[in-house]
C-alpha positions in Angstrom: -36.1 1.3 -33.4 -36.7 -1.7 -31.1 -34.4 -3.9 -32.6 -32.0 -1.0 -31.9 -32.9 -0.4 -28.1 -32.4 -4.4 -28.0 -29.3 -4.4 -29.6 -28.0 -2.0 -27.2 -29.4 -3.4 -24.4 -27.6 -6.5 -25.5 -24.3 -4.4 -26.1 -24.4 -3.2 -22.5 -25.0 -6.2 -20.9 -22.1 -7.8 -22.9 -19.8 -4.7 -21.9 -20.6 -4.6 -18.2 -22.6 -7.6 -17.0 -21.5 -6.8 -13.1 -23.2 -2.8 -13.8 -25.8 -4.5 -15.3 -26.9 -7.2 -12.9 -26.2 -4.5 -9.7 -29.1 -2.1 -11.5 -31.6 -5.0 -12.7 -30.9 -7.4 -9.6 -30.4 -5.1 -6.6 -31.8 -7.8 -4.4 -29.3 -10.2 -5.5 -26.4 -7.9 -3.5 -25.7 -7.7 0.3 -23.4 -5.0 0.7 -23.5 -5.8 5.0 -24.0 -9.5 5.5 -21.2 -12.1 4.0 -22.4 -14.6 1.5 -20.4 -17.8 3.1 -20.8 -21.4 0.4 -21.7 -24.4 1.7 -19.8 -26.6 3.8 -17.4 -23.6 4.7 -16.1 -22.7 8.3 -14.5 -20.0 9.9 -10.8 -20.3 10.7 -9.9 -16.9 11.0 -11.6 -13.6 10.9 -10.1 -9.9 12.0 -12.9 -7.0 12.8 -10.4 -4.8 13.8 -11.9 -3.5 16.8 -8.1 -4.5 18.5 -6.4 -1.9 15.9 -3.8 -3.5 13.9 -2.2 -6.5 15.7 0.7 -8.8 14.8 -1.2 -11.1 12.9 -0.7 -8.2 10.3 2.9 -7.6 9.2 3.1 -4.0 8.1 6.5 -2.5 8.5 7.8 -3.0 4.9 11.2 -2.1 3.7 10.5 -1.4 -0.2 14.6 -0.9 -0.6 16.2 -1.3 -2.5 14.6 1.3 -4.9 15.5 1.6 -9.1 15.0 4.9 -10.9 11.7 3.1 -12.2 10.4 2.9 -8.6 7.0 5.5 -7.9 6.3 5.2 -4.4 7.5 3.7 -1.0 5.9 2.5 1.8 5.0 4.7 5.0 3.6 3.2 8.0 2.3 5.9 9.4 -0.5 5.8 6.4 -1.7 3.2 8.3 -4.8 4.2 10.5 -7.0 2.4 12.5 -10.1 3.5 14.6 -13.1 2.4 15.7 -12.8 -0.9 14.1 -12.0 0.7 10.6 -8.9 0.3 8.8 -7.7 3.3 6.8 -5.2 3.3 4.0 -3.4 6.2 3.1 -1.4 7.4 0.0 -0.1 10.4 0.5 2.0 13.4 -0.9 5.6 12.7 0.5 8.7 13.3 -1.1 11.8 11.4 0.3 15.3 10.8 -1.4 16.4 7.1 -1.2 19.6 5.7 -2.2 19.2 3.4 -5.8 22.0 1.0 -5.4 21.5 -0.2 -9.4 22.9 3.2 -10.2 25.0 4.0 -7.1 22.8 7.6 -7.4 20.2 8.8 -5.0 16.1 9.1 -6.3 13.7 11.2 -4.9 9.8 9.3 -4.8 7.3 11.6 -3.9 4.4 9.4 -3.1 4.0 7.4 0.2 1.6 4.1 0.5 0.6 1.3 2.7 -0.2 -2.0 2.9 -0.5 -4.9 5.7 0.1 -8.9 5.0 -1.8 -10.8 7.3 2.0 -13.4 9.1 2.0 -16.9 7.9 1.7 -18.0 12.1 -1.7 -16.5 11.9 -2.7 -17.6 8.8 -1.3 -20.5 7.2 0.3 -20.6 3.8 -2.3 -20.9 1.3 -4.1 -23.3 1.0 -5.7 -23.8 4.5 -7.2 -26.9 2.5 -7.9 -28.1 -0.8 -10.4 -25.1 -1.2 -10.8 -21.6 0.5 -12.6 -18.9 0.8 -12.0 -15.0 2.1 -13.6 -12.0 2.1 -13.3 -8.6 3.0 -15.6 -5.4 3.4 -13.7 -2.5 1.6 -14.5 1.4 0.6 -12.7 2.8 -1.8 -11.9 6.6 -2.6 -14.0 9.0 -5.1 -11.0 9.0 -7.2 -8.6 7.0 -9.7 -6.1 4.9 -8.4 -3.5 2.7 -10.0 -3.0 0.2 -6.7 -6.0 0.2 -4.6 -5.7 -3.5 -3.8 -7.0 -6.4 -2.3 -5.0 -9.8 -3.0 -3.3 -13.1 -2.6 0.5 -13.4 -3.5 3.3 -15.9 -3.8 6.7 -14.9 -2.2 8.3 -17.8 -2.8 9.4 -20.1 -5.9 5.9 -19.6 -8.0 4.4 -16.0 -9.0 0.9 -16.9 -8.4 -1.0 -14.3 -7.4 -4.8 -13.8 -7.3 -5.9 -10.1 -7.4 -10.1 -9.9 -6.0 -10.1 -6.4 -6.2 -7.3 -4.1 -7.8 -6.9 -0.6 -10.2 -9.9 1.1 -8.9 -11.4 3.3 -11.5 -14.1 5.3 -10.1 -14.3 8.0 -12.5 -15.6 5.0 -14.7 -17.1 3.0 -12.3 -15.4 -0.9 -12.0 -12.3 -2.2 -10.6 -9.9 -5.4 -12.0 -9.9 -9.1 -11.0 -6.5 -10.5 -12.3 -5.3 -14.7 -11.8 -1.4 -14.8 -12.6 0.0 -18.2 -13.2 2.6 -20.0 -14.7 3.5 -16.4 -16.6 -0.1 -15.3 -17.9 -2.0 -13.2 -16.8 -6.3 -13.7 -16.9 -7.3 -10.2 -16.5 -11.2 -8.7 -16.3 -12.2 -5.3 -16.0 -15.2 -5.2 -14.4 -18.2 -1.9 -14.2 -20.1 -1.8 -11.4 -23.1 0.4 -9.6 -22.6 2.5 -6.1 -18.6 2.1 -6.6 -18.4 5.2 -4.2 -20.3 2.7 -1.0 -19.1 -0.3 0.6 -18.7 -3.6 -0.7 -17.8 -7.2 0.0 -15.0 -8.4 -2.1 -15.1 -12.3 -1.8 -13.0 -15.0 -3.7 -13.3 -19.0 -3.7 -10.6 -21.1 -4.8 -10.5 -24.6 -5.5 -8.2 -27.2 -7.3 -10.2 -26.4 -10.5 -11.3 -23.2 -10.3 -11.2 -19.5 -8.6 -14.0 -17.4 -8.6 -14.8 -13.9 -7.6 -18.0 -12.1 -5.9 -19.4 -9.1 -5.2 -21.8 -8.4 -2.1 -22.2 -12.1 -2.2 -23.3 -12.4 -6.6 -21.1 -14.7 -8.3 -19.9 -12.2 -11.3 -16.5 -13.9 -12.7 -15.7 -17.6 -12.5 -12.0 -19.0 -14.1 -11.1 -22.6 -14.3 -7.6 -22.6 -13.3 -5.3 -24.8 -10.6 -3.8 -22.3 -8.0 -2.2 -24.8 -5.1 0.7 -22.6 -4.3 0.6 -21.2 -0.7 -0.6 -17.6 -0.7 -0.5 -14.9 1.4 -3.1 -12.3 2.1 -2.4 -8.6 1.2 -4.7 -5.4 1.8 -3.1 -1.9 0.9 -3.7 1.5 -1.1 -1.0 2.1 -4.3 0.1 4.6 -6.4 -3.0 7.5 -7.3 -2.8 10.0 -10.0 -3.4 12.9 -7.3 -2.8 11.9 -3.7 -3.9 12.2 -1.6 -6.3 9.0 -1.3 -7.8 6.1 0.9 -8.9 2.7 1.6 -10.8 1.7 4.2 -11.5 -1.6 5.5 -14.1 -3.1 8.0 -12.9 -6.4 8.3 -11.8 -10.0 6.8 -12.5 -13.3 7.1 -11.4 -16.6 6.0 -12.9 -19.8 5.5 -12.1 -23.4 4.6 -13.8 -26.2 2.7 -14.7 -28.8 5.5 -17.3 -32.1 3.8 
């Protein structure tokens, strides 16, 4: 019988190492205060307490749409109030016109997202290694695109993905590298998923890793040098409506 409880123990820990270092480690985990490495410093950081200003672009034009297309973006899902930032998808049906077909499509779901403008923040990488970090809530339910993550817009489709496909009916989210056409996915389980949390990510020339409330839980040697921007938003959900909410962000760079 003990060999069994071990064994299972062991089997647990191997599924969900995050779940399991949140329940046996709890001190390890600071949900309020950011964990900042050494020899980082501060070169930008939003609390929100402004609203949404033009260092984030947010009026997106998701045209022109294909008959594969499940949702558009809606500004007005974008809320901000007393230094929170809340994401909406929601329930609303619009017809667009889909130029591949020369037909019209009707998507009933509505999203948001902001990009933080490349005057604010400087294409990515503000130096030979970076850090950001943001304190996020996610909803009591499923979603596809609840996201957090760094993207490529121009001639590479690097993309970094610290927090994405939030699955709170079983309890973990995904961390996802893209480069040079593969993907490096994790699912990752987790404790508390319904509280806030401090999605962090550190890259360098060798490596990116991810954290949670400051605990190092995924580490993937890798070279991302492309510039990257930063991108916060709320996706498609099984059953809108849903929300994100956001307390703040900050960046840092590597300085010896």
């Amino acid at each position: 019988m003990k060999r069994i409880l071990l064994f299972l123990m062991i089997l647990l820990t191997a599924c969900s190492p995050l779940k399991y270092a949140m329940q046996a480690h709890p001190e390890k985990f600071d949900n309020k205060n950011i964990y900042v490495p050494d020899n980082y410093v501060l070169v930008y950081e939003d609390n929100f307490n402004e609203g949404i200003t033009s260092d984030w672009f947010h009026n997106w034009d998701w045209e022109p749409f294909t008959h594969s297309s499940t949702s558009y973006h809606f500004d007005s899902n974008i809320i901000c109030r007393d230094g929170i930032v809340k994401f909406l998808t929601t329930y609303r049906p619009r017809t667009f016109y889909c130029p591949a077909t020369n037909d019209s499509i009707r998507i009933e779901e509505a999203t948001s997202r902001i990009e933080l403008t490349p005057y604010t923040c400087p294409l990515m990488p503000v130096s030979p290694s970076y850090y950001l970090a943001a304190r996020i809530k996610q909803d009591e339910k499923d979603s596809i695109w609840n996201a957090f993550w760094m993207y490529n817009f121009n001639s590479t489709d690097d993309e970094i993905d610290i927090q994405e496909y939030w699955d709170y009916s079983g309890g973990g989210f995904t961390t996802n590298i893209h480069h040079e056409g593969k993907m490096y996915q994790e699912h990752h389980r987790m404790g508390n998923q319904g509280d806030w949390h401090i999605y962090s990510c550190q890259v360098t020339d060798t490596t990116v890793s991810f954290y949670l409330d400051g605990y190092l839980f995924r580490r993937k040697r890798i070279s991302i040098i492309s510039p990257l921007f930063v991108i916060m938003g709320i996706g498609i959900m099984p059953n809108p409506p849903g929300e994100m909410l956001v307390d703040w962000f900050k960046l840092y760079k590597y300085e010896k």
